[in-house]
N, C-alpha and C positions, 0 to 999 in steps of 0.2 A: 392518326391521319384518316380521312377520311375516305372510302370507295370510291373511285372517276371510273365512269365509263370512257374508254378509252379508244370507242370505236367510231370517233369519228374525227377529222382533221378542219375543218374551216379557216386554219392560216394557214396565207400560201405565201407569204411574201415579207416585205420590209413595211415599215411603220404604216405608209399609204395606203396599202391594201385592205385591211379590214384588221380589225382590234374586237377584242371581248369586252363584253362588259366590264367597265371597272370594278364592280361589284363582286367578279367572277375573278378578278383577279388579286381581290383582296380576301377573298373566300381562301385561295389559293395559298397563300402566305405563309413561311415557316423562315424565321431570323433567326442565324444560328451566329458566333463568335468559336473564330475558331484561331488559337494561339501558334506562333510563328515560332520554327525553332532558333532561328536571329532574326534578327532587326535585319527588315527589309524594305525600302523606298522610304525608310523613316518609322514603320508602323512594327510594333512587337504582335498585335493580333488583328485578323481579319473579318470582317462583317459580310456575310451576303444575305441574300434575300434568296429562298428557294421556292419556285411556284410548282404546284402541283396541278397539272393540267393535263386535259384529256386524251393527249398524246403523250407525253411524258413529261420530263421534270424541266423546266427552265432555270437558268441563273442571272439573278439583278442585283449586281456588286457592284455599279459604280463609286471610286473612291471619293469619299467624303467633298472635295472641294471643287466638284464635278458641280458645274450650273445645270438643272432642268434641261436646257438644250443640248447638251452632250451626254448628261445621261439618255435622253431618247433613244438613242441608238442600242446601251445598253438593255433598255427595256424591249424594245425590236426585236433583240437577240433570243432575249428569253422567252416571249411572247411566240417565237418561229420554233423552238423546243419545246414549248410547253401545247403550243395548241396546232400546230404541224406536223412538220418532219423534216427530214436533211436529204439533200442528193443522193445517189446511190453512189457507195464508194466502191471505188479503182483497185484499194490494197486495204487489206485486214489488218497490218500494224505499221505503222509509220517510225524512223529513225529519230531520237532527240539527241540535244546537248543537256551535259551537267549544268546548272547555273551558281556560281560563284559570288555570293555578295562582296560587298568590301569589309568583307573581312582580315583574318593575318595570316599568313603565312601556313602558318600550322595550321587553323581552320582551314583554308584555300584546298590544299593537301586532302585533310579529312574530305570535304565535303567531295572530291572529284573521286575519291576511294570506295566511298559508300553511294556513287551516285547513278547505281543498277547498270554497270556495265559499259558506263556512255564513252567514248572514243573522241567525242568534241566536250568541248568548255565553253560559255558564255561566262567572261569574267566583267565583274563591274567596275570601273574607273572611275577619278575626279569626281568622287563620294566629298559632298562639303565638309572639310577639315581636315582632309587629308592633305597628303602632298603628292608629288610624280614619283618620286623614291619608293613610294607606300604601294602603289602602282606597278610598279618595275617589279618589285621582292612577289607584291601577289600573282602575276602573270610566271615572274621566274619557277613559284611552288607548285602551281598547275603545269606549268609544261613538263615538268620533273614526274608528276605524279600521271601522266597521261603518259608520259613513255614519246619515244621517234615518231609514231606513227600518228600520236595525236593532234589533232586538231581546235587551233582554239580561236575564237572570237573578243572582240570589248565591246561594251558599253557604255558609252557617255552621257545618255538620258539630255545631251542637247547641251552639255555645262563649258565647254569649251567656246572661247573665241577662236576665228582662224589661224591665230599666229600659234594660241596655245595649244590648238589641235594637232600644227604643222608639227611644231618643235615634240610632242607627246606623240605623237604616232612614229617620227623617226626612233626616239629613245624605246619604243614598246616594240618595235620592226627589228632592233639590232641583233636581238638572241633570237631571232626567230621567224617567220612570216606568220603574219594575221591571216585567219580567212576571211574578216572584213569587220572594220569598225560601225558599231552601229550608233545609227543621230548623234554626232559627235558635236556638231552645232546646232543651234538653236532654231535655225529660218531653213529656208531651201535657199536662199539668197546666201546666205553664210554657209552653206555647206557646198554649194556649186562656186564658189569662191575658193573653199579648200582642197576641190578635187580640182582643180586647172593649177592652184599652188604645190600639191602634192605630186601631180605630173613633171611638175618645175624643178622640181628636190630632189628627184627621181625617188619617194620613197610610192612604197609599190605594196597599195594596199586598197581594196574594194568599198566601199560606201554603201550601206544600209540604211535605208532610211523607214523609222517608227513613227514618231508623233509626228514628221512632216507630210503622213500621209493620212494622218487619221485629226490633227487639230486646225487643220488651218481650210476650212471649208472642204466641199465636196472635194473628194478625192476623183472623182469621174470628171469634171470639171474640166475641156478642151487646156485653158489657159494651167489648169493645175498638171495636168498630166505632163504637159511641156516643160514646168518646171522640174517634176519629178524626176524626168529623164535626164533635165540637165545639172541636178543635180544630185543624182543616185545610181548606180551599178545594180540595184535589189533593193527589192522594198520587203516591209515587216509588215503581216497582214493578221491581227486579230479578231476574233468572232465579233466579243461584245462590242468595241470600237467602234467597229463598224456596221452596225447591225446585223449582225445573222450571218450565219453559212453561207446564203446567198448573195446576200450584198455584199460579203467579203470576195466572193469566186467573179465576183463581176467586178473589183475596182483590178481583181489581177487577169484580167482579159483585157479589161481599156487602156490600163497604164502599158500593158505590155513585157513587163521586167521581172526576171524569177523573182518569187516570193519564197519568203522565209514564214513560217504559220508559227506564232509564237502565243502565249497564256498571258491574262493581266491577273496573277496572284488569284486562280481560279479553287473553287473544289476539284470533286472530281467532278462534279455536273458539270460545270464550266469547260474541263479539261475536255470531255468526251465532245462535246459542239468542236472544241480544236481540234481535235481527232478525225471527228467528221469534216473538217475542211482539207485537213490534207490529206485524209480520203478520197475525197473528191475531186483536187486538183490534177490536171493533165500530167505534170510534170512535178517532181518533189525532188529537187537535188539539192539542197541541204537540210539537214538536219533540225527536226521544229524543238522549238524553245517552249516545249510540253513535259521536259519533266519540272516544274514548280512544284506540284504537290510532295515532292519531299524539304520543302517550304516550309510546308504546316504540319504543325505535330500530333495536329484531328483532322481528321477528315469525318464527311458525313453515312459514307458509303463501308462495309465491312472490306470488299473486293477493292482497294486505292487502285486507282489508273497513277502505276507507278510503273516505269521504265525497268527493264531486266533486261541485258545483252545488253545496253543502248537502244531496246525499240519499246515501243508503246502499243498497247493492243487497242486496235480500232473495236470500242463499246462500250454500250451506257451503261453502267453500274444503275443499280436503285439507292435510292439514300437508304438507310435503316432507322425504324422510328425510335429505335433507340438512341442511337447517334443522335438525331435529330433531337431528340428530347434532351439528350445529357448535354449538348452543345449549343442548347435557346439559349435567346440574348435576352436579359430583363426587359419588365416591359414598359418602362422609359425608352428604351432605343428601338422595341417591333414600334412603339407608337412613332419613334421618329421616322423608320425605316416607312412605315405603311402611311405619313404626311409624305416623305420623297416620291413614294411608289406613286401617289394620288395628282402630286404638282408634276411628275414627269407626265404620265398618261394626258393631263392637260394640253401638254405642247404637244403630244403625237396625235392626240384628236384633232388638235387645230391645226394639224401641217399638212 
């Protein structure tokens, strides 16, 4: 890796503000592959892009089926790490959840056991090809393995319609209380449809909403914020997503609604930008969806921003150019990686 002088910052902000040379940032460049200890969102291993830039390390991971204009945000993110800085934070280490795939039973178990300590769960549901029963058993083995006191969460990545949300959230509520379902439907339309039916049902359980605040245009957006609220109790606020530390600390000022700071299958680069937002936010009352790096069974860093007690230590690790070297992507896919990095920067120059 090469020497950066690292003493000077010229990004201050989101895509608009001002961009490096493209050149600078493909100077910048290290694609590393880094293997998943399960199958997670579909994917056995993860791809990022790591930039090395004059203030420190950026991360550009948008997944694979991501269009040019939703990757930009990603690249923003990394671009405000790489050639910037982050707010000053509020707390030195933030509280996480376990995160549970749709896994079995006994996995469910293991993974909350070995999961540094954590006290809440993020469990996944309505995984395609499964059933509600598969559901039930994996929710029943994490609350077992969390104990009375624990705290657990789901996830439905938006796969439910209302009625099956309705009838799945009763059956997931019966042994327990949720601390809140997160995008359990697919629109804000279908999800503010299931919170005025689940008032109806009397089942008694909070709404998170993720992708309906990061896919369906600005999330700042007067008309969007209204529907956020009408159709969410807490929103889910990621760095990359949403461009940058700062653009993420401004959609949870406009929207108004606790947020939840969770990871998209990050390194540790990635993880510490999450770190740094919920350092920064005013208010942190639930627990961020920041432990994912016990996800991957490489990381790029020697020191993993890995959760111990349930908390996360606010700070950037350095990659190690060992790591970095044992974990390059051939170079059929830096070439695919650095054509993405090139057609993204496109759209942030021309916006």
């Amino acid at each position: 890796m090469r020497p950066i002088d690292r003493s000077h910052a010229p990004f201050t902000g989101g895509a608009g503000r001002w961009l490096p040379p493209l050149a600078d940032l493909l100077d910048a460049v290290h694609v590393v592959v880094l293997p998943l200890q399960t199958r997670f969102r579909g994917i056995a291993v993860r791809e990022a892009v790591l930039l090395d830039g004059p203030t420190g390390w950026g991360e550009f991971a948008p997944f694979p089926e991501y269009p040019p204009a939703e990757a930009a945000r990603w690249l923003a993110a990394a671009v405000e790490g790489g050639w910037g800085g982050w707010p000053s934070p509020r707390r030195d280490q933030v509280p996480v959840n376990a995160i549970v795939p749709a896994v079995d039973p006994t996995d469910a178990r293991r993974i909350v056991t070995e999961s540094g300590g954590c006290t809440v769960a993020k469990v996944k549901v309505a995984e395609p090809g499964q059933s509600l029963e598969d559901d039930v058993a994996r929710l029943a083995a994490v609350r077992a393995a969390l104990g009375p006191d624990g705290r657990v969460r789901v996830d439905a990545n938006g796969a439910w319609s209302v009625p099956a949300a309705a009838d799945a959230l009763q059956r997931l509520t019966a042994d327990g209380p949720l601390e809140y379902v997160e995008q359990p439907c697919r629109t804000l339309a279908e999800t503010a449809q299931l919170r005025d039916r689940l008032r109806e049902q009397r089942t008694d359980v909070l709404i998170a909403v993720d992708e309906g605040v990061r896919k369906s245009g600005d999330p700042t957006d007067p008309v969007r914020v209204a529907a956020l609220r009408a159709a969410a109790d807490l929103v889910v606020v990621k760095v990359a997503p949403l461009g940058g530390v700062r653009a993420a600390l401004d959609v949870v000022r406009v929207v108004g609604l606790p947020a939840v700071v969770s990871s998209a299958l990050d390194t540790s680069v990635g993880l510490a930008a999450g770190a740094a937002l919920a350092a920064a936010l005013p208010d942190l009352p639930y627990a961020c969806g920041l432990g994912s790096g016990r996800l991957l069974a490489a990381d790029v860093v020697r020191d993993r921003l890995l959760p111990h007690d349930g908390l996360l230590p606010v700070a950037r690790p350095e990659p190690d150019p060992g790591l970095v070297a044992e974990l390059a992507a051939p170079p059929g896919r830096v070439a695919w990686w650095r054509s993405r990095l090139a057609d993204t920067y496109a759209i942030m120059a021309g916006s």
